[in-house]
C-alpha positions in Angstrom: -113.9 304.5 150.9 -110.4 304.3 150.9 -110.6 300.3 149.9 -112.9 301.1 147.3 -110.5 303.6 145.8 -108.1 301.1 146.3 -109.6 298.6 144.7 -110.3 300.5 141.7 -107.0 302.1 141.0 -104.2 299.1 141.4 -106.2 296.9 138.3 -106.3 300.2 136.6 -102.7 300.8 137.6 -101.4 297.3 136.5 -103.2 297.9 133.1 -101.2 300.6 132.3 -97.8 299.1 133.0 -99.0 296.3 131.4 -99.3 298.3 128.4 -96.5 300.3 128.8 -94.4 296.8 129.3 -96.0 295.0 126.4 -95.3 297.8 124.0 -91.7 298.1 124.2 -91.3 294.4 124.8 -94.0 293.0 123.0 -96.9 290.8 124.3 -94.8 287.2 124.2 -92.3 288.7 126.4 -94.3 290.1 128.9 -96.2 287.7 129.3 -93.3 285.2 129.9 -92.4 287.7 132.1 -95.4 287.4 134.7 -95.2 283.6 134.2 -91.2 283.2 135.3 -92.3 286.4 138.3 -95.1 283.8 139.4 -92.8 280.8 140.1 -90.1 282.4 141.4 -91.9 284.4 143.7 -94.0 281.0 144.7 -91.0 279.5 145.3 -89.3 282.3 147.5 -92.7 282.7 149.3 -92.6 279.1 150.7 -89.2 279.5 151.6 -89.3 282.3 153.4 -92.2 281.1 155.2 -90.9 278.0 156.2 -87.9 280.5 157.7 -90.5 282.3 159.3 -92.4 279.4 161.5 -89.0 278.0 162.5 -88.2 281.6 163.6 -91.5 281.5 165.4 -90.7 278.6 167.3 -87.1 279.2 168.4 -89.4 282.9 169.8 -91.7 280.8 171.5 -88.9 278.3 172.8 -86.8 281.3 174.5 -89.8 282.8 176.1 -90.3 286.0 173.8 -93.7 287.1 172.3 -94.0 285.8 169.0 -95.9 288.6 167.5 -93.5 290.3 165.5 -92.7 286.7 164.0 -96.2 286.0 163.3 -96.6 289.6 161.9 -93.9 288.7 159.7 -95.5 285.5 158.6 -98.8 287.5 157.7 -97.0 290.1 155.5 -95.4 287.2 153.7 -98.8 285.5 153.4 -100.0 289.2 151.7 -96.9 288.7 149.7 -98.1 285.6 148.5 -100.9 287.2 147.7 -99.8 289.4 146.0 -97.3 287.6 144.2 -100.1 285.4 142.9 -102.3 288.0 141.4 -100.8 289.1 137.6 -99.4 292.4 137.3 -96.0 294.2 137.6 -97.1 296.6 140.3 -97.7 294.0 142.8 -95.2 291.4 142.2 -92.6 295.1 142.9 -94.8 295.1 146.3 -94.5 291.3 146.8 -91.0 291.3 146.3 -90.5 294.2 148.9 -92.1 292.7 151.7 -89.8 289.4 150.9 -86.7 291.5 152.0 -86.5 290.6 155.3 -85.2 294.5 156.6 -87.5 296.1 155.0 -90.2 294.2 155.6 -89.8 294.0 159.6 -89.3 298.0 159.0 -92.5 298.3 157.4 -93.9 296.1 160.4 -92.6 298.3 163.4 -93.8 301.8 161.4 -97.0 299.7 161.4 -97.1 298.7 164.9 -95.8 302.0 166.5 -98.9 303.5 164.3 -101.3 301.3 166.0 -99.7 302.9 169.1 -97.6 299.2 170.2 -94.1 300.4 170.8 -92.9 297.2 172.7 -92.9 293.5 170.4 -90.6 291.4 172.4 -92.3 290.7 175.5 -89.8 288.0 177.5 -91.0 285.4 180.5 -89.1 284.1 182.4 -87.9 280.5 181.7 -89.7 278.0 184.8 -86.2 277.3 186.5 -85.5 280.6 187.3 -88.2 281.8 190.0 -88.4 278.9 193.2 -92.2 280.0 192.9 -92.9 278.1 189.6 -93.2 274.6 189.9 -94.4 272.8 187.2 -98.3 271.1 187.6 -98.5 267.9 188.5 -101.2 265.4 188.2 -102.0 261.7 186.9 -103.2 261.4 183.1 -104.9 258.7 181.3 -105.1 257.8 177.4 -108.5 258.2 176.0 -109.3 256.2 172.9 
């Protein structure tokens, strides 16, 4: 229900300020506008994401839990999303999720709703407990 409502109000939303931006602009301008928003936000999306899986890997390479990096690389991917779809309204909640503090804010109020209060999990690195050996074993290429 609340999707639906969603669903119907943002495009009706995005109409309005489209309207309201168009009228003391004028159409050329806004439309220009949405164009240059498009690019740059294409632009700063792939960036950022590229940020993002590096960050992901240097988590996974020091043994933490990569899930508030991933998390982060999904609200970008919703920013690009939304970034991508015309309006004013959205590109303003693109461009907030492409701020780096307040995204990962808006990602630990999400998380400590769904009741997770702990995102870096850390394991130990293999050298540090006699008890973990690495496996060993023979291996053969298979064409």
């Amino acid at each position: 229900m609340l999707m639906i409502l969603f669903l119907l109000l943002v495009p009706l939303a995005e109409i309005a300020t489209f309207v309201a931006v168009g009228s003391r602009l004028g159409a050329g301008l806004t439309v220009l506008l949405v164009v240059v928003s498009a690019v740059v936000s294409i632009w700063l999306v792939r960036r950022k994401g590229f940020a993002t899986a590096t960050r992901v890997q240097a988590m996974i390479a020091r043994g933490e839990s990569p899930a508030l990096g991933m998390l982060e690389g999904m609200a970008l991917l919703v920013a690009g999303v939304l970034l991508v779809l015309p309006g004013f309204l959205t590109d303003i909640a693109a461009f907030m999720l492409l701020i780096p503090p307040l995204r990962r804010g808006l990602l630990r109020l999400y998380l400590r709703h769904m009741g997770v209060t702990d995102t870096v999990i850390r394991n130990p690195p293999a050298g540090d407990d006699p008890e973990r050996r690495p496996l060993e074993g023979e291996s053969r290429r298979v064409d």
